[in-house]
C-alpha positions as CSV (number, residue, x, y, z in Angstrom):
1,X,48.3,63.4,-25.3
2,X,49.8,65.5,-22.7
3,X,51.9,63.5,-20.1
4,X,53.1,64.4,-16.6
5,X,55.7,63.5,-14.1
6,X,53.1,61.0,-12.8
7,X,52.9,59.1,-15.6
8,X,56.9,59.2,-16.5
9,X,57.0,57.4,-12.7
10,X,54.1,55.2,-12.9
11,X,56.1,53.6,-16.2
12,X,59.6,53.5,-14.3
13,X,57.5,51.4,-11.5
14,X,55.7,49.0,-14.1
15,X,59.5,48.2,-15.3
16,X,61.0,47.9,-12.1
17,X,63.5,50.7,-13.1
18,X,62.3,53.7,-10.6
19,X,65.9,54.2,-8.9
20,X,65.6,57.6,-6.8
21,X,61.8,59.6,-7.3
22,X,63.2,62.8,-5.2
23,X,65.8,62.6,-7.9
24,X,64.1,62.5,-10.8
25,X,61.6,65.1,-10.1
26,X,64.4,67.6,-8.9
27,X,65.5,67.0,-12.8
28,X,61.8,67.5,-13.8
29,X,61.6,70.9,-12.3
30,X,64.7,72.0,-12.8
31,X,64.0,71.7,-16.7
32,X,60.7,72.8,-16.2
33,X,62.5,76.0,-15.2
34,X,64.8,76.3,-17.9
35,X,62.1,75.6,-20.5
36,X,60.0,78.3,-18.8
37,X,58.2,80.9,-21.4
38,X,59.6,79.2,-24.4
39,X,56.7,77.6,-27.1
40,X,56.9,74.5,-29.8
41,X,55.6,75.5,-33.1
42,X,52.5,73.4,-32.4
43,X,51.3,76.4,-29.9
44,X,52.3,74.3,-26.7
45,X,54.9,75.0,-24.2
46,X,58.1,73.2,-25.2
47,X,58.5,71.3,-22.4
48,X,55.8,69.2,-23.3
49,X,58.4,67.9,-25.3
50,X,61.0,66.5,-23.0
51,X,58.3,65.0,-21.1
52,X,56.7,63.0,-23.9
53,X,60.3,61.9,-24.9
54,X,60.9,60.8,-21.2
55,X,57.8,59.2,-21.3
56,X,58.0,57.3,-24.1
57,X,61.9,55.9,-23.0
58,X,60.2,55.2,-19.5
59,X,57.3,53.2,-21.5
60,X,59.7,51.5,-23.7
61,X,61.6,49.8,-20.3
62,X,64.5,52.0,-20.1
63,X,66.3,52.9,-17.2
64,X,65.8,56.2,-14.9
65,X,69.4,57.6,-16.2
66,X,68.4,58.0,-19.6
67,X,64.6,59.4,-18.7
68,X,67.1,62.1,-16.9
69,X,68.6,62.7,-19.9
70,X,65.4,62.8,-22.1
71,X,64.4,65.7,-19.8
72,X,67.5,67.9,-20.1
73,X,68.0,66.9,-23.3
74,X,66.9,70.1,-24.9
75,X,68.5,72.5,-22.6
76,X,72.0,72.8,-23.8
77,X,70.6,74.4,-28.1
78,X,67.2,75.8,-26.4
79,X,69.7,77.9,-23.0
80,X,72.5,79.1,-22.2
81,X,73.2,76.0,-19.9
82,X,76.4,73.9,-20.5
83,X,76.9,69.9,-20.6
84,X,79.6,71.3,-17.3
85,X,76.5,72.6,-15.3
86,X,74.8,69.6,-15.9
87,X,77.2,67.1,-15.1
88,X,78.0,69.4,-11.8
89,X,74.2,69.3,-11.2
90,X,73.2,65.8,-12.0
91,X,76.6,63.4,-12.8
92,X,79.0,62.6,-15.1
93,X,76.7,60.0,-16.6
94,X,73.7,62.2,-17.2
95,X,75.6,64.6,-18.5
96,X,77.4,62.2,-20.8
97,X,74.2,61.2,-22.2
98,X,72.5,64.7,-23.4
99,X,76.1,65.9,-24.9
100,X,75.7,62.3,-27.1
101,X,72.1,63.5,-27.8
102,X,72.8,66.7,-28.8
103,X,75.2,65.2,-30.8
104,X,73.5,62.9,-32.8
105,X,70.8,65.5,-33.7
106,X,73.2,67.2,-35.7
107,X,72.7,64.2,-38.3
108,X,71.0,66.4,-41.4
109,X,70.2,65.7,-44.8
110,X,71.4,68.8,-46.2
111,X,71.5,68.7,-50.2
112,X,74.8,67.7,-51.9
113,X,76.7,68.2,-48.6
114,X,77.5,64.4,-49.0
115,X,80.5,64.4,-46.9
116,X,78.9,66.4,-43.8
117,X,76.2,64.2,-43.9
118,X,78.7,61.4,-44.4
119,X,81.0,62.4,-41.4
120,X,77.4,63.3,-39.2
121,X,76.5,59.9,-39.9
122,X,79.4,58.2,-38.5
123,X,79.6,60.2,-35.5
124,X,76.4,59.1,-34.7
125,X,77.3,55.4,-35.0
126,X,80.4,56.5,-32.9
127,X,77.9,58.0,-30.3
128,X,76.2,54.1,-30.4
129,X,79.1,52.2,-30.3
130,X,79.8,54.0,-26.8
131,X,76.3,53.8,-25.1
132,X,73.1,52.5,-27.4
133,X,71.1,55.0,-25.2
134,X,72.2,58.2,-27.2
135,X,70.4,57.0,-30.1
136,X,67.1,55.4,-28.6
137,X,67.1,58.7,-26.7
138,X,67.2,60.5,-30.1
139,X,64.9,57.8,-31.5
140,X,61.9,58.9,-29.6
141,X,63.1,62.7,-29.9
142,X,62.2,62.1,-34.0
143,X,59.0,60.0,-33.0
144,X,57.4,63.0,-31.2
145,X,58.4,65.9,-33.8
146,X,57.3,63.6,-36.4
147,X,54.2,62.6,-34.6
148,X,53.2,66.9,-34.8
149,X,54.9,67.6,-37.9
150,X,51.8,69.4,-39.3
151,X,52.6,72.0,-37.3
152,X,56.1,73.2,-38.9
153,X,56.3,74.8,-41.9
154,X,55.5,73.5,-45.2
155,X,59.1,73.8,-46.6
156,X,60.7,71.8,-43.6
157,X,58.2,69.0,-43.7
158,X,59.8,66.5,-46.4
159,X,63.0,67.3,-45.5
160,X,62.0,65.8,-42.1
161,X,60.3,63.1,-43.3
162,X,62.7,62.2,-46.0
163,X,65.3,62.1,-43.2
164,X,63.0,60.0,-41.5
165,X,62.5,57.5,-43.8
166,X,66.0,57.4,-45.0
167,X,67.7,57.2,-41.8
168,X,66.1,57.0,-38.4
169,X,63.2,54.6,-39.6
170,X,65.8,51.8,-40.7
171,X,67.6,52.5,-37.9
172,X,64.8,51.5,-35.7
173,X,64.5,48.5,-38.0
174,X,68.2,47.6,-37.5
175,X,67.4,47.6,-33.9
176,X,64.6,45.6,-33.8
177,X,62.2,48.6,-32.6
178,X,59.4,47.2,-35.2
179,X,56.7,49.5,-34.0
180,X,59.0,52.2,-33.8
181,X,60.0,51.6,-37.5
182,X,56.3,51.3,-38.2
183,X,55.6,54.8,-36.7
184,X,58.1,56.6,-38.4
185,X,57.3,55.4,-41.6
186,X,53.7,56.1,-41.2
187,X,54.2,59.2,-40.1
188,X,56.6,60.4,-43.0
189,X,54.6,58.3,-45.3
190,X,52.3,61.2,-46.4
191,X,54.4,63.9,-46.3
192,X,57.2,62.1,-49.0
193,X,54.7,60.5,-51.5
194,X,51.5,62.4,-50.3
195,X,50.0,61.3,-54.3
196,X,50.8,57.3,-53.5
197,X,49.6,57.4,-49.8
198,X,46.5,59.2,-51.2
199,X,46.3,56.0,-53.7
200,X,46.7,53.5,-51.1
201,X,44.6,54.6,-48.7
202,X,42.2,54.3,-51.2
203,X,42.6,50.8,-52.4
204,X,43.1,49.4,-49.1
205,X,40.3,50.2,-47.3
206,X,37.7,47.7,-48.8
207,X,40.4,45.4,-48.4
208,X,41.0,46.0,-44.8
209,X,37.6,46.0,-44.3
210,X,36.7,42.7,-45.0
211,X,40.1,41.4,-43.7
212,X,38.8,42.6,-40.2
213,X,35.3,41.4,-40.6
214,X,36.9,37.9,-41.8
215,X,40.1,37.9,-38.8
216,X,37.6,38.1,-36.0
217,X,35.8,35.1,-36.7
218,X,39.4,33.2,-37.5
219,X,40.7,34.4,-33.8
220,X,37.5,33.5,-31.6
221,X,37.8,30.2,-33.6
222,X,41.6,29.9,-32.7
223,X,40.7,30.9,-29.0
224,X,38.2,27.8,-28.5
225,X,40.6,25.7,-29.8
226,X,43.7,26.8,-27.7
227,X,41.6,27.0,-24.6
228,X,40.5,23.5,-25.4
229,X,44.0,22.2,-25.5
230,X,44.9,24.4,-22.2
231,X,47.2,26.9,-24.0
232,X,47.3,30.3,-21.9
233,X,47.8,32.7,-24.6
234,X,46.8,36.3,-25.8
235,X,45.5,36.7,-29.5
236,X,45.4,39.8,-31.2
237,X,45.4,41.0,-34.7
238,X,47.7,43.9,-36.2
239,X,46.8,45.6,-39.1
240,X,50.0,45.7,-42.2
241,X,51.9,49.0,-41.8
242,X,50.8,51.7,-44.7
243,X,54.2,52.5,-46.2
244,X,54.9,48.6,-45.9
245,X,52.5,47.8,-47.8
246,X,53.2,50.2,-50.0
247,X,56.7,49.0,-50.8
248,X,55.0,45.7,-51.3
249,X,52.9,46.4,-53.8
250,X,55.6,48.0,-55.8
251,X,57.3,44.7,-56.1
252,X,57.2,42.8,-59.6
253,X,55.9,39.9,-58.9
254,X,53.0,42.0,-56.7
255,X,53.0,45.0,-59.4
256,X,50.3,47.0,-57.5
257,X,47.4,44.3,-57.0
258,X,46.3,44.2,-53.4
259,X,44.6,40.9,-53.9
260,X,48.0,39.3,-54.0
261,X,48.8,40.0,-50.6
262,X,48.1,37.6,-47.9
263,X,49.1,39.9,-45.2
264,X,47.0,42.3,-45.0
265,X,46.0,41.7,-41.2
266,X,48.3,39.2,-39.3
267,X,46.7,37.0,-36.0
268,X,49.4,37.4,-33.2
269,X,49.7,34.6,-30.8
270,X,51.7,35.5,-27.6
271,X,52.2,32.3,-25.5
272,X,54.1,32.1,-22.1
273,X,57.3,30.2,-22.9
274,X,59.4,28.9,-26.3
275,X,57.8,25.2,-25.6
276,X,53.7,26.8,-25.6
277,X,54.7,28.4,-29.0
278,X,55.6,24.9,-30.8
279,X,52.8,23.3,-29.1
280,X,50.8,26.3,-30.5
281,X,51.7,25.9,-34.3
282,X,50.8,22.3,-33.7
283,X,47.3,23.0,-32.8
284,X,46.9,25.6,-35.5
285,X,48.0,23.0,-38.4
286,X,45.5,20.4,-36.9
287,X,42.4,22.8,-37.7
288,X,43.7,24.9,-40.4
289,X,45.6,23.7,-43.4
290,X,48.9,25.4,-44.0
291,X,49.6,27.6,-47.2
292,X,52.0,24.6,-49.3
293,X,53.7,27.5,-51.8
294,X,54.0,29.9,-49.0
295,X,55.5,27.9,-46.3
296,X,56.5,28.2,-42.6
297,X,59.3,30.6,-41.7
298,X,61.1,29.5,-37.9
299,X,62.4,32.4,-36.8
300,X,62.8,31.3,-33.3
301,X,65.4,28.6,-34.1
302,X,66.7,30.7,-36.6
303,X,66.0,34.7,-35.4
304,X,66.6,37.4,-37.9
305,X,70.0,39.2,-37.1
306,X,68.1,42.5,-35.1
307,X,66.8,39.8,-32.4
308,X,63.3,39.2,-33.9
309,X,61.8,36.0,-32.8
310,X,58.4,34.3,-33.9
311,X,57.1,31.5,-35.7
312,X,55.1,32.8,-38.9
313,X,52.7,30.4,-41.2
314,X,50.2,31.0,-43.4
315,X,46.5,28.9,-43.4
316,X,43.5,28.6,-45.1
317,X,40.7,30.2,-43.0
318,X,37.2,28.4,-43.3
319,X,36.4,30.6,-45.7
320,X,39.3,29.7,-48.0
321,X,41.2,33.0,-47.2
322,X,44.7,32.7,-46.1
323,X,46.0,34.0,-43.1
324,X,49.5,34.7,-41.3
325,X,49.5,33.5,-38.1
326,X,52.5,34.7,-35.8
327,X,53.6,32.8,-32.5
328,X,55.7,34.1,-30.2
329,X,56.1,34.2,-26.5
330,X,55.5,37.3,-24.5
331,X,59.6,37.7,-24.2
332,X,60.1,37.4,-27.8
333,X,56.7,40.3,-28.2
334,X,58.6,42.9,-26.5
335,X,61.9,42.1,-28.6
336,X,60.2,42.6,-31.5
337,X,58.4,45.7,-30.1
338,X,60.7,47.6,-28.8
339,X,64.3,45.5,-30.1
340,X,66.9,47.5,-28.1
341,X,64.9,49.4,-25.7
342,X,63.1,45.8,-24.6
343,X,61.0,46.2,-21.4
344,X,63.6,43.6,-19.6
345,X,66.7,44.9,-20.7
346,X,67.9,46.6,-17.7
347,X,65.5,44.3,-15.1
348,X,67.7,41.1,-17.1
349,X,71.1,42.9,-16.9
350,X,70.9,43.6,-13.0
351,X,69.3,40.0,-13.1
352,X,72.3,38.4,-14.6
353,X,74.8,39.9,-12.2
354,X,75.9,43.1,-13.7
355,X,77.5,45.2,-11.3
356,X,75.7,48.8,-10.1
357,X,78.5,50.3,-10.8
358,X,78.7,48.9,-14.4
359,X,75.1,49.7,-14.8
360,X,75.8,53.1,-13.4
361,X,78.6,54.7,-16.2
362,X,76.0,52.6,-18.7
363,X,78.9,50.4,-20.1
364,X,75.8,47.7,-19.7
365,X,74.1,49.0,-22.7
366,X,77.4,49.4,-24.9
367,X,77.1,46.9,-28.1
368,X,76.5,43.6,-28.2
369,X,78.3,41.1,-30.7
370,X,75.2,40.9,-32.8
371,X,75.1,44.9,-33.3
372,X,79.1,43.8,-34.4
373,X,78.0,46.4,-37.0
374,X,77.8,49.5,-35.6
375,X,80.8,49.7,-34.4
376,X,82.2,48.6,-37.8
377,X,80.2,52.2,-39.2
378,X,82.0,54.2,-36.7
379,X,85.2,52.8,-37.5
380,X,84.8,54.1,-41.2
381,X,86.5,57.3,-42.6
382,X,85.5,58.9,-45.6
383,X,88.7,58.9,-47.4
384,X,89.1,55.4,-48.2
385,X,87.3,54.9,-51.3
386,X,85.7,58.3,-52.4
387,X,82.8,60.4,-50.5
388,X,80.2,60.1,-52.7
389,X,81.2,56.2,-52.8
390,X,81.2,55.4,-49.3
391,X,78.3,57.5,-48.8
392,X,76.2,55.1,-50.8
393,X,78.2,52.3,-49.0
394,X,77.3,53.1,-45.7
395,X,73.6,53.9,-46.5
396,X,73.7,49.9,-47.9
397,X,75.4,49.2,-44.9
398,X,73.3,50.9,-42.1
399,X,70.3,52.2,-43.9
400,X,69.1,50.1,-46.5
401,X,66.1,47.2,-46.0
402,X,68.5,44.4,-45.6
403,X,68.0,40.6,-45.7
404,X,69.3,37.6,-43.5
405,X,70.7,34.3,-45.4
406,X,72.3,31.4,-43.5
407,X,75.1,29.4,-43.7
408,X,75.0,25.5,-44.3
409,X,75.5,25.1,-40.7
410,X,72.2,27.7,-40.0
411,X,74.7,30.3,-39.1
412,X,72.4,33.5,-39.8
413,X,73.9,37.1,-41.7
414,X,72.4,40.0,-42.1
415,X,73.4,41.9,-45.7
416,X,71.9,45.0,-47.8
417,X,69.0,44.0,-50.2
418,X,70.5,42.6,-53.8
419,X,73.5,41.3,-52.3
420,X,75.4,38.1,-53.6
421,X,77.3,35.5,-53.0
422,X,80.8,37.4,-52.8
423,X,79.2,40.0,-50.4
424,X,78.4,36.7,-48.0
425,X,81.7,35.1,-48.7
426,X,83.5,38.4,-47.1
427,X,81.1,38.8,-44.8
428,X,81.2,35.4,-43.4
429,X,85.7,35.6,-43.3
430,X,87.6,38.5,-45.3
431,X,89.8,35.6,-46.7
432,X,86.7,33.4,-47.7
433,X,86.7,36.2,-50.9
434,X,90.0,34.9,-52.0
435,X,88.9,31.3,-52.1
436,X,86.2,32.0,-54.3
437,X,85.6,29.1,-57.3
438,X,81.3,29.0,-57.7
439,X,78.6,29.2,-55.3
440,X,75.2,27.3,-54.0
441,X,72.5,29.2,-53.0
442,X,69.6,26.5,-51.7
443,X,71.7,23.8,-52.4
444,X,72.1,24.5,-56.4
445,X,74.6,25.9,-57.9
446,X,74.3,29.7,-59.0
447,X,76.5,32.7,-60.2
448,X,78.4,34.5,-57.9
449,X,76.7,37.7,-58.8
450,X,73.1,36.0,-57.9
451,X,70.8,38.5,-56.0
452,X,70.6,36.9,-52.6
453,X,66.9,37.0,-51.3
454,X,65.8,36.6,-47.3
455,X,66.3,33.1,-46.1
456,X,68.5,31.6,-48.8
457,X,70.8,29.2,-48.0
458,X,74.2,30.4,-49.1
459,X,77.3,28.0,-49.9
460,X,81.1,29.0,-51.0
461,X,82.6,26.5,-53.5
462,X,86.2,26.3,-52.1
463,X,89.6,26.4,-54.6
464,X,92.5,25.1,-53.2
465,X,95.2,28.1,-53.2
466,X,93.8,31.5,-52.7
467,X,93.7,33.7,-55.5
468,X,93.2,37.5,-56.7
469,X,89.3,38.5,-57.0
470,X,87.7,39.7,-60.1
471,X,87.9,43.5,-60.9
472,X,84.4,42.8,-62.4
473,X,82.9,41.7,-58.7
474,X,83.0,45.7,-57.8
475,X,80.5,46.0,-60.4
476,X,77.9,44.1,-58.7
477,X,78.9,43.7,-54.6
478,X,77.2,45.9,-52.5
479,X,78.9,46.1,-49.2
480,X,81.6,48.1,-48.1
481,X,83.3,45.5,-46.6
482,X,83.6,43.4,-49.9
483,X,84.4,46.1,-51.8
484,X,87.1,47.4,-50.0
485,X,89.1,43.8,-49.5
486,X,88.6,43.5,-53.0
487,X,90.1,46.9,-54.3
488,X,93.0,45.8,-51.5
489,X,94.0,42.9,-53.0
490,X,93.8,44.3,-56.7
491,X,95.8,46.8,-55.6
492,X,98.5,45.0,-53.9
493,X,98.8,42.6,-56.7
494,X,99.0,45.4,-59.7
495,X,101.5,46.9,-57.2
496,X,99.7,50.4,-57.4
């Protein structure tokens, strides 16, 4: 779909984040201009590009600066115009942004170059750490290329789309974009595994099918009954990503049978406020019987560590199927949308008293506490343990599907897939490591080289004195954090 300065305004008004319209189309034009005569490899003129990019930050709620710099984003690799012409042109902040871009897109998967791709890597969590716009900026840059990759030649296409998948898709997960992280898989999906998408595409469609046919009854059934009680809410149904359910199915316990998932189509619930979506569930339970084995998963009291927030339970339909049902308020919907780039991001932080001129050098979209993380990653040099070591390190770290577990107190932490008990105990305190005697995971007691799994509770046994870790625990940790306190203090107390 071919978008137009129109369009890129008509979504700054919806979001309340239009700031100067002479401005922003002078910046149309002007890259308009500089674009002029040059083609993508689809056959269309490039700057269809910048404007879909620009289009899609303006949709996703972000402010006018960084649509700017979506625009002129290109122009410093595709002319010979400089980030100094810009910034004379259009600000210090503008300019700012599209050197950070242009920056990050350097990130490449190049072979057994581990530590450029290493060193890339952290620059671009460097580039977050100082204004979370670089990347989202980049983020839809990869959507739209990946979104027409049919069009670039065959021997760059997995490349891309292992790149995608290995970096920029859990990237968007860490962030809490979850249709952006559904997108990008989708779209690498095929190119990657085109064999296994062939497969599932396959399998799944009977299964969709009568999902569908099944779901529409369930939600006019769930519509009497919340209009009956005088709920104001919006139901809809969303089908299960493609290359999510294709890591599914790979599981054990799944091992490839479709019929063993129960979330193949999900009802969506959107409710006003936090109250309407407890009142919700309540209604839902008194009609359809909850799942007893499957359970109900708060993640409103208790939200996963990129923001997401929603109530899911699974039911028996009246037909004996089960069904997820998600609740959430219309708040929580766009978190879990669009995560970083929410619609009321920059609407909340003028809201809330942020200055202009805070809002204006964009040090109101540096990193929260809860992206703590990021700005661990761009503290991290590549010398400390070995290349090809930290390398794997930080794709646990950043990049790999990572769980949340709590504390006793409900205290949530967000650690790679596989990790244990030790991995928690540094991650919760560096010096909780040393005072390491067993472990509880759900309130038994466990190995400390368990496998921690989403939602466990987790629980340090306590010595009295600290003492020096076990040279074995490198063998199974797997963050860089543990590792690294751990080879500290084996070091210091061998004296090498």
């Amino acid at each position: 779909m071919e978008f137009t300065l129109k369009d890129i305004i008509h979504e700054l008004v919806k979001a309340h984040n239009l700031v100067d319209k002479s401005r922003l189309a002078e910046i149309y034009l002007y890259s308009d201009v500089k674009h002029a005569g040059q083609v993508r490899q689809t056959g269309e003129a490039f700057f269809s590009h910048p404007i879909f990019v620009a289009h899609t930050l303006a949709s996703w709620g972000l402010d006018q600066t960084s649509v700017e710099a979506a625009l002129l984003h290109e122009i410093t690799e595709m002319t010979d115009t400089n980030i100094k012409e810009i910034e004379k042109q259009f600000g210090v902040e503008c300019a700012l942004l599209v050197s950070g871009v242009t920056r990050v897109g350097q990130v490449k998967l190049r072979g057994s170059q581990d530590e450029v791709f290493l060193e890339n890597l952290r620059k671009m969590f460097v580039a977050m750490a100082q204004d979370i716009r670089v990347v989202i900026i980049r983020l839809a840059d990869r959507l739209h290329n990946i979104s027409t990759l049919g069009a670039v030649p065959i021997s760059k296409q997995k490349r891309i789309s292992v790149e995608t998948l290995e970096v920029y898709a859990p990237l968007a997960d860490r962030l809490g974009m979850g249709k952006l992280k559904g997108d990008l898989e989708d779209y690498a999906f095929p190119y990657v595994y085109p064999e296994e998408h062939e497969w599932l595409v396959l399998i799944a469609k009977p299964h969709f099918k009568y999902s569908k046919k099944n779901i529409l009854e369930t939600i006019n059934r769930i519509r009497q009954q919340l209009a009956k009680h005088g709920i104001k809410a919006h139901t809809e149904f969303r089908l299960k990503r493609k290359y999510s359910l294709f890591r599914k199915l790979l599981r054990p316990e799944i091992n490839r049978d479709i019929s063993r998932i129960h979330d193949l189509m999900a009802i969506r619930i959107i409710t006003e406020d936090t109250a309407s979506c407890y009142s919700t569930l309540g209604i839902i339970h008194q009609y359809w019987k909850p799942v007893p084995f499957l359970g109900i998963s708060d993640f409103i009291a208790q939200p996963k560590p990129n923001g997401y927030q929603s109530i899911h339970t699974k039911v028996f339909d009246n037909r004996g199927n089960i069904v997820e049902i998600q609740i959430r308020s219309e708040e929580m919907h766009l978190q879990a949308e669009f995560g970083a780039a929410a619609h009321f991001a920059y609407a909340r932080a003028k809201h809330e008293g942020v200055s202009d001129e805070k809002l204006e050098r964009g040090t109101a979209f540096t990193i929260s506490e809860k992206m703590a993380w990021v700005k661990q990653l761009a503290g991290w040099q590549q010398q400390v343990i070995g290349v090809k070591e930290t390398l794997s390190d930080f794709h646990l770290d950043a990049l790999s599907h990572h769980i949340y577990v709590f504390s006793p107190k409900g205290d949530v932490y967000d650690l790679p897939e596989d990790a244990t008990p030790v991995d928690y105990a540094f991650n919760v305190h560096s010096n909780l490591g040393f005072y390491i005697q067993s472990a509880k995971i759900n309130d038994k007691i466990t190995s400390v080289d368990a496998k921690l799994k989403s939602g466990d509770v987790v629980e340090i046994i306590k010595t009295k004195k600290p003492k020096s870790p076990n040279r074995n625990w490198l063998r199974f940790v797997k963050t860089h954090k543990a590792k690294l306190e751990i080879k500290k203090a084996l070091e210091k107390s061998t004296g090498v």
